[in-house]
N, C-alpha and C positions, 0 to 999 in steps of 0.2 A: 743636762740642764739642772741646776741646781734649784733647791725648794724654794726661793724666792722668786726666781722667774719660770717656774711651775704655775707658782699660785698668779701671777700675773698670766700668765697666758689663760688657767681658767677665770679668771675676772674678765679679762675681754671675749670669751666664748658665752660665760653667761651672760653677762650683758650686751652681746653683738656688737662688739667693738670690734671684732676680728680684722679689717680692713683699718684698724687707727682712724675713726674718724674725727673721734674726742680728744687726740696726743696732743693737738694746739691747749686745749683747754685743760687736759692735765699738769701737763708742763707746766703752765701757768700757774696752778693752784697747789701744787710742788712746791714749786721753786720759792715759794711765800713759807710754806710751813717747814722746806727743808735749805735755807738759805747755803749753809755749807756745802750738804752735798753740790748743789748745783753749781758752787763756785768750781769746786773738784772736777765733776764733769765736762766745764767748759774748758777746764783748763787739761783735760783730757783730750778733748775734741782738736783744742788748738794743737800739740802736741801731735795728733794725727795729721794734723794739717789742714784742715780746715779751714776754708775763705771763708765762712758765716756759722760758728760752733753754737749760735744762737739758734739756728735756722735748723741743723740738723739734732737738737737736743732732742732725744726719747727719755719717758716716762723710766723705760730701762736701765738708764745712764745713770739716773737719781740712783739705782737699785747696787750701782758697783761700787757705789762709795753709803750703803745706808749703814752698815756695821750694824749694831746691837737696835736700832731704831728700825728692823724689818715688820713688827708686826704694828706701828706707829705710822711706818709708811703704806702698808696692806691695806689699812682700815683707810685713811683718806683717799687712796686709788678709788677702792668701790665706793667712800661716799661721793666721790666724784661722778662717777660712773652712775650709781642709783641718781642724781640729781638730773644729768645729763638724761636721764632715758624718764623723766615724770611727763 
């Protein structure tokens, strides 16, 4: 597992995300701050094949295309995450 989806899997253990309950709602708040990545990923998704690349977007998916923007993306995950859990 590489150090960006490390630091994401301990983000949703400290926060008890563990089960994705908040992915709708990252996703969303994502795809706003990381517009490219998410185009990248969708067009990953479809490329797998995908009937709804919308439907199956993970927070992860942002993470294969964030390049040099990993600790840009870090910091919005968990303020996502600290927001979701006030």
């Amino acid at each position: 597992m590489t150090d960006i989806y490390k630091k994401i899997t301990d983000l949703n253990s400290r926060y008890g995300n563990e089960s994705s309950e908040f992915e709708e709602d990252l996703v969303e708040h994502l795809k706003k701050k990381f517009p490219n990545q998410y185009k990248l990923s969708l067009e990953d998704l479809k490329n797998d094949g995908s009937d709804d690349p919308e439907m199956e977007m993970t927070p992860s998916r942002f993470a294969d295309h964030i390049g040099d923007k990993g600790e840009e993306f870090l910091k919005e995950y968990e303020a996502v995450l600290k927001k979701l859990n006030e």
